[in-house]
N, CA, C and O of each residue as an XYZ file, in Angstrom:
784
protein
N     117.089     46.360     83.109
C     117.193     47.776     82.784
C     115.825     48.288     82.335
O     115.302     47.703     81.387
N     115.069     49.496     83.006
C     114.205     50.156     82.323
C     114.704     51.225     81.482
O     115.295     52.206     81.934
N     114.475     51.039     80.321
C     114.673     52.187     78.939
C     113.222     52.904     78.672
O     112.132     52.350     78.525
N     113.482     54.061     78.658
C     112.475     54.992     78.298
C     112.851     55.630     77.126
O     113.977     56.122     77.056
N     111.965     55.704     76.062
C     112.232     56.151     74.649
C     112.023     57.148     74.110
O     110.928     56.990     73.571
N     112.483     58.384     73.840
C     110.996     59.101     73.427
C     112.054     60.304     72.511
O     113.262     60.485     72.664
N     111.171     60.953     71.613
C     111.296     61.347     70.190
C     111.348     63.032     70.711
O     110.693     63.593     71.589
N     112.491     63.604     69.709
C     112.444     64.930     69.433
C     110.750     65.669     69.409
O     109.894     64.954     68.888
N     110.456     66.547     69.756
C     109.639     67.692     69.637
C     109.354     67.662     68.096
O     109.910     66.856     67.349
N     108.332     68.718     67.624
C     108.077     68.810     66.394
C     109.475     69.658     65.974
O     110.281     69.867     66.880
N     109.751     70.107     64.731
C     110.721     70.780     64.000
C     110.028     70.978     62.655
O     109.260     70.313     61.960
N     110.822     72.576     62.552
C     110.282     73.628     61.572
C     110.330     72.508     60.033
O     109.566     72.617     59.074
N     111.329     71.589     60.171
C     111.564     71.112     58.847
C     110.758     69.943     58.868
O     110.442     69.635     57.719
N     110.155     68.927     60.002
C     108.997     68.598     59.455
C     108.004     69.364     58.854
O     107.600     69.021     57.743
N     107.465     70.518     59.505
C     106.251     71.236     58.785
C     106.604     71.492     57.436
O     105.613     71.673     56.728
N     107.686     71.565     56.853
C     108.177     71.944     55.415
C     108.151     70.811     54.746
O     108.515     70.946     53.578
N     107.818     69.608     55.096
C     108.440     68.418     54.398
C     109.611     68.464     54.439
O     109.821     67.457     53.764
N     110.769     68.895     54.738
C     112.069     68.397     54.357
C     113.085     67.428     55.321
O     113.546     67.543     56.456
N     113.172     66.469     54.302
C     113.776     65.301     55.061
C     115.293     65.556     56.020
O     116.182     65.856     55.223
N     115.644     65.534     56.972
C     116.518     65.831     57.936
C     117.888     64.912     58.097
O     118.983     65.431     57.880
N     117.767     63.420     58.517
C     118.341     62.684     58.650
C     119.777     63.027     59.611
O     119.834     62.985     60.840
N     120.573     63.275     58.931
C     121.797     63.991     60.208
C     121.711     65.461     59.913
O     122.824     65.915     59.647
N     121.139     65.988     59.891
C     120.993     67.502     59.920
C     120.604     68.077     61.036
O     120.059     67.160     61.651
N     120.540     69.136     61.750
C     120.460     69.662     63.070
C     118.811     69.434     63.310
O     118.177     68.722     64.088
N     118.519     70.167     62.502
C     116.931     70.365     62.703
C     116.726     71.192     64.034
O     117.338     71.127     65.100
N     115.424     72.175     63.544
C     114.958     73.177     64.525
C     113.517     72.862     65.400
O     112.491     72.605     64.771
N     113.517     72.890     66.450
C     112.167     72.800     67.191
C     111.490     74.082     67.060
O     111.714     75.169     67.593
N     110.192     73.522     65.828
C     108.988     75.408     66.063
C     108.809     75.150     67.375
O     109.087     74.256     68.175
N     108.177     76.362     67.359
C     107.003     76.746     68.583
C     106.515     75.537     69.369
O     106.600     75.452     70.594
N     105.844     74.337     68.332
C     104.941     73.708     69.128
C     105.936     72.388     69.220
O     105.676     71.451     69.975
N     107.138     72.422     68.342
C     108.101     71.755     69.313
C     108.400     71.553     70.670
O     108.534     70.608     71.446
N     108.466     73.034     70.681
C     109.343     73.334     72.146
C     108.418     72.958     73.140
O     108.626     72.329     74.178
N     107.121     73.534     72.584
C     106.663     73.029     74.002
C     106.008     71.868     74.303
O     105.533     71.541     75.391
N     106.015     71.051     72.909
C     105.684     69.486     73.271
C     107.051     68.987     74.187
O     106.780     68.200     75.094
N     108.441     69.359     74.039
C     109.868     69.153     74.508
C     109.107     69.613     76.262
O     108.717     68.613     76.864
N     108.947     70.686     76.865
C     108.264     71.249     77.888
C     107.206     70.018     78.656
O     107.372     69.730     79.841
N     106.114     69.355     77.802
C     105.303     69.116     78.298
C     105.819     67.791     78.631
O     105.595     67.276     79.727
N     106.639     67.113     77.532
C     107.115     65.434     78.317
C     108.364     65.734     79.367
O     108.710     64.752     80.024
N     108.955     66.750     79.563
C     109.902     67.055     80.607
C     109.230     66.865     81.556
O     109.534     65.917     82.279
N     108.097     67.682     81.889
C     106.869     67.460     83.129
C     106.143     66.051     83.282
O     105.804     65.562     84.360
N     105.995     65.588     82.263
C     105.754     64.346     82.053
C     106.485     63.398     83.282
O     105.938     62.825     84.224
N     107.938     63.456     82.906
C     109.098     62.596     83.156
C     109.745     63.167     84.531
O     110.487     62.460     85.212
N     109.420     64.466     84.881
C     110.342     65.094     85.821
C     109.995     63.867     87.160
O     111.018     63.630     87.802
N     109.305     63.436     87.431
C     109.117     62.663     88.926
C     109.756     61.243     88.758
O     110.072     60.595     89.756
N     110.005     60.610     87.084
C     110.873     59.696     87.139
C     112.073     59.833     87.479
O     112.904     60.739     87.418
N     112.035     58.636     87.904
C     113.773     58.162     89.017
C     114.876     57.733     87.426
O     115.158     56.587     87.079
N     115.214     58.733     86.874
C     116.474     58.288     86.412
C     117.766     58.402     86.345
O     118.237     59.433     86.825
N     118.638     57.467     85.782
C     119.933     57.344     86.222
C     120.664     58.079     85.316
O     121.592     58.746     85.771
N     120.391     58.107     83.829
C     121.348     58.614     82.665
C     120.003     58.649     81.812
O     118.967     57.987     81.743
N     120.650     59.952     81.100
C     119.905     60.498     80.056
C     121.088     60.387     78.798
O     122.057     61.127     78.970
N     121.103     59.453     77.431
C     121.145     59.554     76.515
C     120.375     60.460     75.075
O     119.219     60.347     74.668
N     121.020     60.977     74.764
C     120.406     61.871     73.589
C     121.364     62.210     71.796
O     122.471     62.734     71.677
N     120.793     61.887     71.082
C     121.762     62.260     69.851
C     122.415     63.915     69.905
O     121.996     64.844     70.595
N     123.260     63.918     69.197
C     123.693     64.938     69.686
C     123.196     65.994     68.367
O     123.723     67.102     68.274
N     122.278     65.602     67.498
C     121.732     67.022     66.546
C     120.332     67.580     67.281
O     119.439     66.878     67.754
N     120.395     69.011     67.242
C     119.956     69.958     67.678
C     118.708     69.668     68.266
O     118.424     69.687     69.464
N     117.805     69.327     67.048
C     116.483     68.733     67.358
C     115.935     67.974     68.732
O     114.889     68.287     69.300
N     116.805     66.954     69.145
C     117.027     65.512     70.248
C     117.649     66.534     71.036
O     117.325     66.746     72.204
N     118.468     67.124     70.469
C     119.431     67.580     71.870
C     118.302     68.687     72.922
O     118.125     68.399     74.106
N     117.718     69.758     72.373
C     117.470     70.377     72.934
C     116.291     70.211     73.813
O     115.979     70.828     74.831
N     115.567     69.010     73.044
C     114.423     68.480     73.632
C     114.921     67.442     74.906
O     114.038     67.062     75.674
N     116.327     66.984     75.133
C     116.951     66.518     75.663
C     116.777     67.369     77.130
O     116.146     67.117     78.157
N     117.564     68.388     76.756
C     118.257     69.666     77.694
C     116.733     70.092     78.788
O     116.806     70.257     80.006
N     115.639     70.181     78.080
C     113.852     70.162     78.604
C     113.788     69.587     79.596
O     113.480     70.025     80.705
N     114.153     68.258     79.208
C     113.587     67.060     80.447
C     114.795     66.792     81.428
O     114.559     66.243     82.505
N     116.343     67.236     81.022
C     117.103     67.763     81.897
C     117.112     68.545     83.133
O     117.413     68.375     84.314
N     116.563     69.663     82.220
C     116.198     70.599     83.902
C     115.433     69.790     84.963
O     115.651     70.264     86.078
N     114.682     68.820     84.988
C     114.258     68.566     86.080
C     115.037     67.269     86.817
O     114.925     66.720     87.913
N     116.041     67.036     85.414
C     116.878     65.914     86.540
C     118.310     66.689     86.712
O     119.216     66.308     85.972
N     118.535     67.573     87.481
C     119.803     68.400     87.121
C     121.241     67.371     87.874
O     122.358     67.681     87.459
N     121.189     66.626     88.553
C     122.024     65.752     89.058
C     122.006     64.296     87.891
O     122.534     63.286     88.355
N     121.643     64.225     86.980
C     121.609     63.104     85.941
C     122.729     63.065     85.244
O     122.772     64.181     84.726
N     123.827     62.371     84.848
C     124.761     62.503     83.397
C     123.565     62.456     82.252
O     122.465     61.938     82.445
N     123.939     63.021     81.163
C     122.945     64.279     80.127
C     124.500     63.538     79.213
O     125.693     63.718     79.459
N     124.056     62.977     78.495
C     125.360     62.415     77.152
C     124.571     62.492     75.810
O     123.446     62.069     75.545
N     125.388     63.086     75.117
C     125.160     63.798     73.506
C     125.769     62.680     72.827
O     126.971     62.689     73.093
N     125.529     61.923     72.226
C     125.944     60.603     71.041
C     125.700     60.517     69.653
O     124.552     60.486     69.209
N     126.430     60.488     69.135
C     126.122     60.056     68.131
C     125.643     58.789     67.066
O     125.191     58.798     65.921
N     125.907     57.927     67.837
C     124.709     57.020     68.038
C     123.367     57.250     67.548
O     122.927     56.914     66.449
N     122.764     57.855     68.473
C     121.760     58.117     68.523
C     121.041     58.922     67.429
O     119.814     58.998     67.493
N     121.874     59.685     66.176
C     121.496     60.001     64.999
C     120.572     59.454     64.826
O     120.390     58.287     65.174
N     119.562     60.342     64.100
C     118.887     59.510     63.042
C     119.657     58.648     61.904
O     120.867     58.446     61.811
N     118.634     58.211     61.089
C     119.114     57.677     60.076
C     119.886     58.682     58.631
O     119.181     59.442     57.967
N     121.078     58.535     58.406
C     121.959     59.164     57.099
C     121.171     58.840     56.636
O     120.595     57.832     57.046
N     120.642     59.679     55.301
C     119.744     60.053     54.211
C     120.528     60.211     53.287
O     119.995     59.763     52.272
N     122.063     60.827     52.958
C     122.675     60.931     52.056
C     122.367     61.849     51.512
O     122.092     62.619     52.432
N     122.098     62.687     50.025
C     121.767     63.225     49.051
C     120.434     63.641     49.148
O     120.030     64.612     48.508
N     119.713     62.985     49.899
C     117.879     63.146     49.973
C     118.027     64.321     51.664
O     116.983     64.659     52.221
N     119.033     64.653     52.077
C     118.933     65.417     53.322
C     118.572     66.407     52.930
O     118.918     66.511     51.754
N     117.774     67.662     53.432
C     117.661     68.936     52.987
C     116.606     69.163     52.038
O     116.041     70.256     52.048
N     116.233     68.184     51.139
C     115.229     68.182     50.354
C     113.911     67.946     50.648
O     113.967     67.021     51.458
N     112.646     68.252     50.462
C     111.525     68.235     50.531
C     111.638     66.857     49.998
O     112.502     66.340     49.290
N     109.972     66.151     50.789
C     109.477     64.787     50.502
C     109.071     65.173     48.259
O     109.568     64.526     47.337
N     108.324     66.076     48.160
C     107.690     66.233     47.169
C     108.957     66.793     46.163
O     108.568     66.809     44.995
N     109.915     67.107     46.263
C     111.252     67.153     45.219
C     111.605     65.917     45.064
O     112.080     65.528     43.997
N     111.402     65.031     46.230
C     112.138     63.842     45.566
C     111.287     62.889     45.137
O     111.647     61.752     44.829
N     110.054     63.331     45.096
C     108.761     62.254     44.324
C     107.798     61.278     45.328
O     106.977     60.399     45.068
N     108.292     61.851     46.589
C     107.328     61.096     47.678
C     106.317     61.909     47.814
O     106.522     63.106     47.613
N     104.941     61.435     48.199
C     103.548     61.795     48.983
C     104.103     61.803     50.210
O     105.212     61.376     50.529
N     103.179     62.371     50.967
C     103.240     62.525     52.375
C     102.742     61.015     53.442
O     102.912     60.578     54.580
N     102.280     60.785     52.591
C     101.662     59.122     52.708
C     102.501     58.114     52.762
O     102.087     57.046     53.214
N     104.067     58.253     52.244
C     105.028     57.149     51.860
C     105.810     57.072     52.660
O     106.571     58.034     52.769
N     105.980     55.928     53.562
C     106.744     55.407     54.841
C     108.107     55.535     54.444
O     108.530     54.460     54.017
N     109.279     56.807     54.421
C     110.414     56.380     53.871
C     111.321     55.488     54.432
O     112.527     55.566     54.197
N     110.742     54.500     55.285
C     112.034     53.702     55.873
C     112.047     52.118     54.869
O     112.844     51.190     55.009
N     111.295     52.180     54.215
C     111.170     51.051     52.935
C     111.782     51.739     52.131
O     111.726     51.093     51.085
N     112.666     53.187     51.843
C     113.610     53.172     50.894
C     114.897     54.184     51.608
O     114.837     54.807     52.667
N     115.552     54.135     51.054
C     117.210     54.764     51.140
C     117.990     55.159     49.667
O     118.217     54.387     48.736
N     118.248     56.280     49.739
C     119.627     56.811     48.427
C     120.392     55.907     48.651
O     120.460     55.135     49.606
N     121.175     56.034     47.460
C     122.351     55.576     47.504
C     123.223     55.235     48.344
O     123.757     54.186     48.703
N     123.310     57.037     48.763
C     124.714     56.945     49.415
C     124.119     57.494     51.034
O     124.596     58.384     51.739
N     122.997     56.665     51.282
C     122.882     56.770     52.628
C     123.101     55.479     53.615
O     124.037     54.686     53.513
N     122.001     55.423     54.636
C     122.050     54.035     55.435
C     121.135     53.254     55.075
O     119.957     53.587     54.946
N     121.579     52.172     54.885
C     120.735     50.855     55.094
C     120.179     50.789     56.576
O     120.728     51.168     57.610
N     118.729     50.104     56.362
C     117.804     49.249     56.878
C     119.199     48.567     58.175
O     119.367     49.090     59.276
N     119.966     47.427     57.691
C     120.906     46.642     58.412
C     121.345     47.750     59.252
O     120.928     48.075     60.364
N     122.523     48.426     58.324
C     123.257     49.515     58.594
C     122.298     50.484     60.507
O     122.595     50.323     61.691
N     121.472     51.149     60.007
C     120.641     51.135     60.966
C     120.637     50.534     62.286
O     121.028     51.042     63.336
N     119.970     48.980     62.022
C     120.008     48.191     62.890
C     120.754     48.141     63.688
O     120.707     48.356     64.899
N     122.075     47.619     62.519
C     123.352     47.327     63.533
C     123.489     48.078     64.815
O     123.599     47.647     65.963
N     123.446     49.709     64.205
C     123.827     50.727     65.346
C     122.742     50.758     66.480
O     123.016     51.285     67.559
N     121.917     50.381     66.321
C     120.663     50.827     67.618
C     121.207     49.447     68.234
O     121.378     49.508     69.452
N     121.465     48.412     67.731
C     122.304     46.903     68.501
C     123.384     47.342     69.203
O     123.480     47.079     70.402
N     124.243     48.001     68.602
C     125.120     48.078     69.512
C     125.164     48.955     70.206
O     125.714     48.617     71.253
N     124.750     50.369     70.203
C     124.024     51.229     71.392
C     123.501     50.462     72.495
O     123.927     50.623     73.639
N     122.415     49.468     72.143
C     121.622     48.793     73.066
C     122.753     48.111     74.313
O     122.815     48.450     75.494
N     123.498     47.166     73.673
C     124.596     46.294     73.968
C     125.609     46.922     75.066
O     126.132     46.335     76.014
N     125.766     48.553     74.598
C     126.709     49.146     75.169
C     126.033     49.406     76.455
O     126.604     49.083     77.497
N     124.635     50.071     76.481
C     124.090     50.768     77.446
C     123.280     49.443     78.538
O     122.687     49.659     79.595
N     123.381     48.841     78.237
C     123.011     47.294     79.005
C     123.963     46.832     79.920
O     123.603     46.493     81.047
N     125.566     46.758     79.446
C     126.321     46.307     79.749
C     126.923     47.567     80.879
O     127.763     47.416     81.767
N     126.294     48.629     80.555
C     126.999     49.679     81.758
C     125.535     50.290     82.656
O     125.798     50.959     83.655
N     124.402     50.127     82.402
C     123.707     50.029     83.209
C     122.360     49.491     83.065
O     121.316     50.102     82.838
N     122.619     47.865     83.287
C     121.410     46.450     83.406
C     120.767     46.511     84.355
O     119.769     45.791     84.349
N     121.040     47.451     85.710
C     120.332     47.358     86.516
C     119.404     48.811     87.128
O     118.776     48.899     88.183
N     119.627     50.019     85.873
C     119.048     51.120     86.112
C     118.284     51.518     85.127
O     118.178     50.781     84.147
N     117.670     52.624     85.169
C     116.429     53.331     84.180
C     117.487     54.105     83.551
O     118.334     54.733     84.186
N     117.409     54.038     82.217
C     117.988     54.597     81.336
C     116.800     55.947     80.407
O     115.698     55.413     80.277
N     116.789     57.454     79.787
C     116.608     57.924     78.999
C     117.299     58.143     77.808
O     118.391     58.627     77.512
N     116.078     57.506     77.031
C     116.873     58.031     75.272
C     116.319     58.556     74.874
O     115.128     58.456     75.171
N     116.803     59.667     73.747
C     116.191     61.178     73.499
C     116.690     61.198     72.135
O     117.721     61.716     71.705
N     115.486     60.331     71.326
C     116.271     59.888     69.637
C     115.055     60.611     68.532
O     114.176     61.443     68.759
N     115.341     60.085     67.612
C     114.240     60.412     66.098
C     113.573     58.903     65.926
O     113.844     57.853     66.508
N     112.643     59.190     64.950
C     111.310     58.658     64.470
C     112.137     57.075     64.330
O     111.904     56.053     64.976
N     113.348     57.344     63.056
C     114.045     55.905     62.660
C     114.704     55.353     63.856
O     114.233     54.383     64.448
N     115.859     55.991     64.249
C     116.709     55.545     64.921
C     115.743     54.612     66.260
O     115.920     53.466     66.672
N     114.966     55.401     66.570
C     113.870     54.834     67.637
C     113.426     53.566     66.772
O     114.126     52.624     67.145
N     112.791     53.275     66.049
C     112.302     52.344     65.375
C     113.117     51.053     65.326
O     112.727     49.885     65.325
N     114.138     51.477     65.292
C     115.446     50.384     64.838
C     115.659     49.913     66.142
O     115.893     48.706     66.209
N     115.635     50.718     67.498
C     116.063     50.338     68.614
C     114.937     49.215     69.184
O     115.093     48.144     69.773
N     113.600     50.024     68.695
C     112.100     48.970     69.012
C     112.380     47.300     68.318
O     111.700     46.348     68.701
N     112.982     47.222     67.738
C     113.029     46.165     66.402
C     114.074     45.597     67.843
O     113.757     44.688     68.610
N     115.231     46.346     67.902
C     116.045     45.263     68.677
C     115.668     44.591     69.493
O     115.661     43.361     69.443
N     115.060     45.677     70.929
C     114.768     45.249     72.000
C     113.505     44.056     72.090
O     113.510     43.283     73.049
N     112.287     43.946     70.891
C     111.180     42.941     70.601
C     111.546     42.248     70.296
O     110.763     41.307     70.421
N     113.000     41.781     69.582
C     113.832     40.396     69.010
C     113.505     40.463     67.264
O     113.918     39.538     66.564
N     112.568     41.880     66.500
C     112.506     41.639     65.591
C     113.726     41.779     64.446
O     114.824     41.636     64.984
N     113.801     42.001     63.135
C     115.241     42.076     62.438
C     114.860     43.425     61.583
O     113.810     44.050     61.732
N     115.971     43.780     60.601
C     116.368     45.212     60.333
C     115.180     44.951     59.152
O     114.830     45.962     58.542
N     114.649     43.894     58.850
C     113.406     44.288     57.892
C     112.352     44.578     58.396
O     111.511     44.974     57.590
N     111.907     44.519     59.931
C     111.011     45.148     60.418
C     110.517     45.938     60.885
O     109.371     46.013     61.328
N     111.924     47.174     60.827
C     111.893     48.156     60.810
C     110.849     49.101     60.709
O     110.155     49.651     61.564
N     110.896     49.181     59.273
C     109.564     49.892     58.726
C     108.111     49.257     58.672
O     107.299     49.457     57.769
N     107.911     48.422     59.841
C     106.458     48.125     59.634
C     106.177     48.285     61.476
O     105.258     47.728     62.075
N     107.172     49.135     62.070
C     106.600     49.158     63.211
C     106.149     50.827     63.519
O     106.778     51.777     63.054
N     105.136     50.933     64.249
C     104.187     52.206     64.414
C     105.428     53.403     64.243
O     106.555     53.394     64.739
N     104.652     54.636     63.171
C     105.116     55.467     63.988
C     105.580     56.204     64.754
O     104.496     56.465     65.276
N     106.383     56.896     65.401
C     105.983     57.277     66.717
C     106.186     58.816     66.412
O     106.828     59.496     65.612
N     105.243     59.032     67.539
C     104.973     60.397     67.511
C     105.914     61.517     68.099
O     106.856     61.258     68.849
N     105.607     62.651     67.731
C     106.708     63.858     68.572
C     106.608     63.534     70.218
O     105.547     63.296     70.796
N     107.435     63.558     70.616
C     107.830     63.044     72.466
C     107.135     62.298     72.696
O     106.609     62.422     73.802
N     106.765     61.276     71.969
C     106.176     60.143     72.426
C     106.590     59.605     73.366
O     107.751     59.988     73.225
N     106.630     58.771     74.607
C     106.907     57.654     75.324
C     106.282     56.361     75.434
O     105.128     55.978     75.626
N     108.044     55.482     75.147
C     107.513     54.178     75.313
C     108.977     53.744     76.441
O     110.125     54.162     76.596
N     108.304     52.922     76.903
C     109.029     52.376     78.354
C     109.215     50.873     78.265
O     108.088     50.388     78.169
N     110.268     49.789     78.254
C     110.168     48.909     78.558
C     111.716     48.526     79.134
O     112.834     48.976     78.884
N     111.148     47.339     80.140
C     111.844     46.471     81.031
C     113.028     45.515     79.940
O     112.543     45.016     78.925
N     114.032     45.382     80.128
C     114.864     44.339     79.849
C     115.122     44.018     80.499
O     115.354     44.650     81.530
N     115.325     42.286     80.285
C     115.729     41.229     81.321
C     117.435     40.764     80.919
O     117.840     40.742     79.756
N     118.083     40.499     81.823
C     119.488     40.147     81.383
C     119.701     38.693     80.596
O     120.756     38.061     80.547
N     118.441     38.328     79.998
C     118.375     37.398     79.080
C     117.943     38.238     77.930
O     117.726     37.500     76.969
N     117.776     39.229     77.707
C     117.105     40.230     76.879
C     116.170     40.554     76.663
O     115.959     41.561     75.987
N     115.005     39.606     77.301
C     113.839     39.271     77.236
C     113.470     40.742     77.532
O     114.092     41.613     78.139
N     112.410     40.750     76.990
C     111.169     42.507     77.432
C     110.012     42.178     77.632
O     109.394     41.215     77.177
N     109.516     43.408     78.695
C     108.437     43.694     78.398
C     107.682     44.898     78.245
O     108.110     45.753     79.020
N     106.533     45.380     77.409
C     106.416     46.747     77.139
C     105.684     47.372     78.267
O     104.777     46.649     78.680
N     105.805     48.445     78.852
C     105.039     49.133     79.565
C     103.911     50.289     79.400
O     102.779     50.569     79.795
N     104.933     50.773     78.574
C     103.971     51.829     77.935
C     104.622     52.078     75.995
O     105.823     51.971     75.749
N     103.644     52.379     74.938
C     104.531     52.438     74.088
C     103.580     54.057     73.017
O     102.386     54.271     72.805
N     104.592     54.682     72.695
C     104.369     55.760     72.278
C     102.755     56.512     72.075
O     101.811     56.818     71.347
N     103.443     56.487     73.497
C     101.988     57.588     74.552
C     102.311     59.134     74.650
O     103.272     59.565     75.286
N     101.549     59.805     74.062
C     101.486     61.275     73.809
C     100.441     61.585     75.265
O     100.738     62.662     75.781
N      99.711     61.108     75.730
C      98.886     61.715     76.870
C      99.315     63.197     77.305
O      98.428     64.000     77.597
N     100.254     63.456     77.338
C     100.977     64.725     77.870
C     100.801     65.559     77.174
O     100.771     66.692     77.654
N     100.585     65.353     75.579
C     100.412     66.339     75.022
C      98.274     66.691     74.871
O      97.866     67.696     74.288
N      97.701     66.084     75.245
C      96.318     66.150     75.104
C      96.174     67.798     75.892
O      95.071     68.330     76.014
């Protein structure tokens, strides 16, 4: 299976600091048209199914790279959420005592998701979408964590390594091969070129 990965557009509530997690979230301006520019990006890829979370943010940046596959199944999941934040949703990084500097996937509220918790779900997403198509190019149309967690699966790493893998940027793309031993390999990994 080739899986192609790639991240919501910017949103108004990053520029605010405020943490999102299952919240809709809005694509500004330079959202939308980072959403625009990896659609063009992607429009000449051959794919089979487009996966996307189903909050606003993913979705609509989803719907972008849609138009150019208009014969594709286009599936809204929930799955594909970001990571539950709990109590810390809605709030600015700097209300709740973070710098802009502080990786929040080394912590979680209370009453949100675990690190595991996390994991688990990008595992069994993975599991599901393998088992119904191992032999086609798949699009996923996720957030910063949820992406992260899925990277962790597919490299063989575990739910503590989560937070020590890159970044990734607004519509980033990363592309890699799975083997029906699970084995990978990376092709491309959160490449903005499109947006230069």
């Amino acid at each position: 299976m080739k899986l192609i990965i790639t991240r919501h557009g910017e949103t108004e509530e990053n520029n605010t600091g405020i943490i999102q997690g299952h919240q809709p979230g809005h694509l500004s301006e330079q959202g939308v048209k980072q959403a625009r520019k990896v659609a063009i990006r992607l429009k000449d890829e051959s794919i089979d199914c487009i996966y996307s979370s189903d909050l606003n943010r993913a979705a609509d940046t989803a719907r972008e790279i849609a138009q150019y596959h208009p014969d594709v199944p286009l599936e809204f999941v929930k799955e594909l959420r970001e990571r539950y934040l709990g109590g810390w949703q809605g709030k600015t990084r700097k209300e709740l005592g973070f710098g802009s500097d502080i990786n929040l996937m080394g912590f979680f509220p209370k009453d949100g998701e675990t690190s595991e918790e996390l994991f688990n779900r990008a595992s069994n997403f993975l599991d599901t979408i393998f088992s119904n198509h191992h032999d086609k190019t798949v699009l996923s149309v996720a957030h910063n964590g949820i992406n992260k967690a899925l990277i962790a699966v597919i490299t063989g790493k575990g739910s503590t390594d989560i937070k020590s893998i890159e970044h990734l940027h607004h519509t980033s793309v990363s592309v890699f091969e799975i083997k029906k031993d699970k084995s990978c390999s990376i092709h491309i990994f959160n490449c903005t070129k499109h947006l230069e």
